[in-house]
N, C-alpha and C positions, 0 to 999 in steps of 0.2 A: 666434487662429490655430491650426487643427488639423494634427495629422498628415497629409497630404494624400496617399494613399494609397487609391484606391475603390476597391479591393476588398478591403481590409481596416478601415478605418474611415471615416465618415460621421458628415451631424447625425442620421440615426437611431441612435445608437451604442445598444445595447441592454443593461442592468443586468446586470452578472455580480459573482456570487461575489465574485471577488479586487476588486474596488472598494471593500471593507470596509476593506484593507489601505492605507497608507501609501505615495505614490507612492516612497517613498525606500526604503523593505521590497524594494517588488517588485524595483525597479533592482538592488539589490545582489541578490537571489536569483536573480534573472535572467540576472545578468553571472556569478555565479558558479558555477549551475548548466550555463550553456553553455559557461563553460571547463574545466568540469571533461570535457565530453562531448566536446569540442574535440579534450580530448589522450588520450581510450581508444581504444585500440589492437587491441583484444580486441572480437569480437563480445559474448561472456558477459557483461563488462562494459558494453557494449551495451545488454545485454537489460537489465541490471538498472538502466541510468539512462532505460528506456524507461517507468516507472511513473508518474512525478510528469507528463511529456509526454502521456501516455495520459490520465491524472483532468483536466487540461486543456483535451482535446478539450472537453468536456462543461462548461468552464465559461464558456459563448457561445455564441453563435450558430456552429454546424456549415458551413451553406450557408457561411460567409463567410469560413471558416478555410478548406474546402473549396478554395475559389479562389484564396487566395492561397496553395496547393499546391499547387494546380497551375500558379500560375507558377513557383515556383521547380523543381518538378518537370520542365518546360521544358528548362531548364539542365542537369537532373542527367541527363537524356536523353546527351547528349554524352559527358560522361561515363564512362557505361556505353560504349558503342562505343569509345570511343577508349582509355580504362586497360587494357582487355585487351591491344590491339596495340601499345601502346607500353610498357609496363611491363617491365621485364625478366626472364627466366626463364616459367615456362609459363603460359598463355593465363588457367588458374585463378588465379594468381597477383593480377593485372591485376584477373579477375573480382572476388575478396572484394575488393579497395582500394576498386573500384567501387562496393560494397556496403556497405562498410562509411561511404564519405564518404558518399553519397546517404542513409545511414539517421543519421547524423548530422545533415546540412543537414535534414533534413525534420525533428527531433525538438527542434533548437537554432533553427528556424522557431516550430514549435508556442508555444514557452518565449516568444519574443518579441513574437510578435501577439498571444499574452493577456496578457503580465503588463507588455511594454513599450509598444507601439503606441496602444492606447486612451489613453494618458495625454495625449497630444497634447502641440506642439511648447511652450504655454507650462508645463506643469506639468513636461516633464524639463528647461525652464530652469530651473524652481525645484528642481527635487531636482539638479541637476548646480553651482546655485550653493550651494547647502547643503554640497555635497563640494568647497567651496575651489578649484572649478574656472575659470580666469582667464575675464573677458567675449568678450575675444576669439575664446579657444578655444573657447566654449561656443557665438557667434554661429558660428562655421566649422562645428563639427558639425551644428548642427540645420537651418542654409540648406541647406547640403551634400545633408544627408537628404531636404530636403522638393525642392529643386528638382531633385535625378535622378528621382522620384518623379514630378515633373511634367513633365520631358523624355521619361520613358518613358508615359506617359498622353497626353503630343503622338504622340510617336512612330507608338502606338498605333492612335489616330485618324487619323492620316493614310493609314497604311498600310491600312487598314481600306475608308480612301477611296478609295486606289491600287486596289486588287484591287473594288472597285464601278463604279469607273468605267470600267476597263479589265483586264475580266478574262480576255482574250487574250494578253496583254505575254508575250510568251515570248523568252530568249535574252540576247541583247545589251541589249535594249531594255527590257527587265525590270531589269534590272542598273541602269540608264542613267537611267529612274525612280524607283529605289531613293536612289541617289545623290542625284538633285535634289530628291527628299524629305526626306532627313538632312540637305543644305546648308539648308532652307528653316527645317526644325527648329532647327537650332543657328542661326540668325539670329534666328530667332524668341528663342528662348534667351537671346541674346546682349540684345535690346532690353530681353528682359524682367527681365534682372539688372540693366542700366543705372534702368531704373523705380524695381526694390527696394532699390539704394544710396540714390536720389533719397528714396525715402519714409522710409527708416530715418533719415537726415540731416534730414529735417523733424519726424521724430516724437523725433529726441530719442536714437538707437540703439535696441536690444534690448529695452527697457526702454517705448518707446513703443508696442510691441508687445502685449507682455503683463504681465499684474498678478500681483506674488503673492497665492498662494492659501494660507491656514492651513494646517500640515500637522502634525499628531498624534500623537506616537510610542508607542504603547499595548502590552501588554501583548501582545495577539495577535498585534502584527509582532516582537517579541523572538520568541514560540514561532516563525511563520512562519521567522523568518532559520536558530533553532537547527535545526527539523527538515532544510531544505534544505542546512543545513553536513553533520549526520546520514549524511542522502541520499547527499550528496557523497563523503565520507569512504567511507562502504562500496559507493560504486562503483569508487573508486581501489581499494580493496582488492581487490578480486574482478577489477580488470582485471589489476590487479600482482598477483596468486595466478597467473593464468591463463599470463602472459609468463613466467615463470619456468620 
């Protein structure tokens, strides 16, 4: 069972660099590289946790990173228009906030779809039950992830279909097929989690799902984790120089 996500991973998934590495390496550099980016407050600080995102781009497939930035780019569209006018004191103000979470989301994006996403949903059960993480919890994040994934890939398709089939719909009526599209979606939804209780309960839970996989803890994931603490630390630095 993979990440189910098209346009960020597939069974063509293509050999990169950080696959050398330790799914348990990546998770931790991962999670801790984007909280650190999470909480910089300072563009300069910014800049300087934009390096290790940037060597990234370049460890995968481009076209496929590409897209899945521009969905979330989507999103950060809103955004931008609304922080200005709502934010308090002057229009600039608003501006950088804008600026600054959009270059944020997109660089704690980059972090995620190469070093998280590829490992697919059975190997961050195993690196999430290696960190004493309880069954339960572990089952609610990884469905969670994979079926909004697949809600918004209905979603997708459907509305895809709406605007082919009837690309007039203006107004009210636009609206009104919107609507009986997302009621159609979420039933759809609804049958289809009644299914994956059904099957998870015949195979046994979690566990009927997917296999562990060997995992390796080497020499090169100690340097990998030190470099990215490195990284980390002297982004905090330079963003807290800067706030001051």
């Amino acid at each position: 069972m993979w990440f189910d996500a098209g346009h960020v991973h597939d069974a063509e998934y293509t050999a990169s660099p950080i696959d050398v590495f330790d799914p348990r390496c990546r998770v931790l550099c991962a999670l801790l590289f984007s909280g650190v980016l999470a909480s910089i407050q300072s563009m300069p600080g910014l800049l300087a946790g934009s390096a290790v995102p940037v060597l990234l781009i370049f460890a995968g497939s481009v076209r496929e990173l590409t897209k899945a930035l521009l969905h979330v780019n989507a999103v950060a569209v809103f955004m931008v228009i609304l922080l200005p006018l709502t934010t308090p004191g002057p229009v600039t103000s608003g501006l950088r906030l804008a600026l600054l979470i959009v270059c944020k989301l997109n660089l704690i994006s980059v972090v995620m779809v190469r070093m998280i996403v590829p490992l697919g949903v059975g190997r961050l059960d195993n690196v999430l039950a290696d960190f004493r993480i309880p069954e339960k919890m572990r089952v609610l994040l990884l469905l969670t992830a994979r079926y909004t994934l697949l809600l918004m890939a209905r979603a997708a398709v459907m509305t895809r279909a709406l605007r082919l089939r009837a690309p007039d719909l203006r107004g009210g009526r636009l609206y009104s097929a919107f609507a009986c599209m997302l009621g159609t979606t979420l039933i759809h939804s609804s049958d289809r989690a009644e299914r994956s209780m059904l099957a998870m309960r015949c195979r046994g839970g979690m566990a009927g799902f997917s296999q562990r996989r060997p995992m390796t803890w080497r020499l090169r994931d100690t340097l990998l984790c030190v470099f990215f603490a490195v990284n980390a630390v002297l982004i905090a630095a330079i963003s807290l120089s800067f706030i001051r």
